[in-house]
Phi, psi and omega in degrees: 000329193290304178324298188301303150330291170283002177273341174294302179277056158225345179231028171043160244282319186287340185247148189290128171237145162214158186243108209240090166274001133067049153074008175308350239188135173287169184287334181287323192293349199276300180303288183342300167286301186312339174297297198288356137277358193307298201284002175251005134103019174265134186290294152276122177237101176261164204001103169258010197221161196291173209289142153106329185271063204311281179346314180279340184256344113006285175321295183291323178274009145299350159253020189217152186260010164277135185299109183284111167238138176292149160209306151309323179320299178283055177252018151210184172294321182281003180259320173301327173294307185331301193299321169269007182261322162276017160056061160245358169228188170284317193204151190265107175296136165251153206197103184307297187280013149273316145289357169108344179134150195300270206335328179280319153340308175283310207286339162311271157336282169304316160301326173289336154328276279249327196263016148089052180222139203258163203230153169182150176312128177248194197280148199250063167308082200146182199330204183232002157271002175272326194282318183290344180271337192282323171300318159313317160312290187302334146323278188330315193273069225284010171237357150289167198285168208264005182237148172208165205270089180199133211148344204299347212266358209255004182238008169268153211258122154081027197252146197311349177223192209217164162141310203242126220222147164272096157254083247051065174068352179239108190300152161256169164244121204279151197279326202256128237319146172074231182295318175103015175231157166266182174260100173309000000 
């Protein structure tokens, strides 16, 4: 909590915070914490509770004012529909190598658009051709949320492709035929 805390005040009121317990937490200790982050100003609690336990995650966000989003949870079309079919979050991290490939992204994305539950890229850890595809998507998308986990390609050493650069914090979506990147 101290941590959550001093990371608000150290990048301040304007930037989108979210908190990734990465399954940490039974579903009572999940409510716990998130009531004692509630006032700093976090947006997101993402999968706080292990993977797969739709129910606990029901549980917590029927008790938290905080946006609850799947991730480990969400790793095909059929466990995101399950998660929307039990009303257990706010929103869903999407992921290309989780789902399979842009078309399952979109078909992903729209259903939870359809079920009033919101979406957004989550992070693409790997080249900068997963990353471009995973932008396109997100382009692509006029209800997805406007911030994502994408970038991850600016800390691999050596990857085979070019094109595509984080500038002041944000990506553009490159112009140019396919992906808009090359092959180093």
């Amino acid at each position: 909590i101290a941590r959550v805390a001093a990371i608000r005040e150290a990048v301040g009121d304007a930037a989108v915070m979210t908190v990734d317990a990465n399954q940490s937490y039974t579903a009572k200790e999940a409510v716990t914490f998130g009531r004692a982050i509630g006032g700093l100003g976090v947006q997101i609690f993402k999968q706080p509770v292990p993977r797969g336990d739709i129910e606990a995650l029901r549980w917590v966000r029927d008790r938290s004012d905080l946006t609850i989003e799947a991730d480990e949870s969400a790793d095909s079309l059929e466990a995101i529909t399950a998660l929307l079919r039990h009303d257990a979050v706010d929103a869903v991290s999407l992921k290309l190598s989780k789902l399979g490939g842009i078309d399952s992204l979109l078909l992903a994305a729209n259903l939870c658009a359809a079920h009033g539950v919101g979406s957004r890229i989550g992070a693409h850890v790997g080249s900068r051709i997963m990353n471009a595809a995973a932008l396109h998507a997100a382009a692509a998308l006029p209800h997805i949320e406007p911030f994502a986990e994408l970038g991850e390609f600016a800390r691999l050493t050596n990857d085979v492709a070019t094109g595509l650069e984080v500038v002041d914090g944000g990506i553009s979506v490159p112009t140019e035929p396919g992906l808009g990147i090359s092959l180093a």
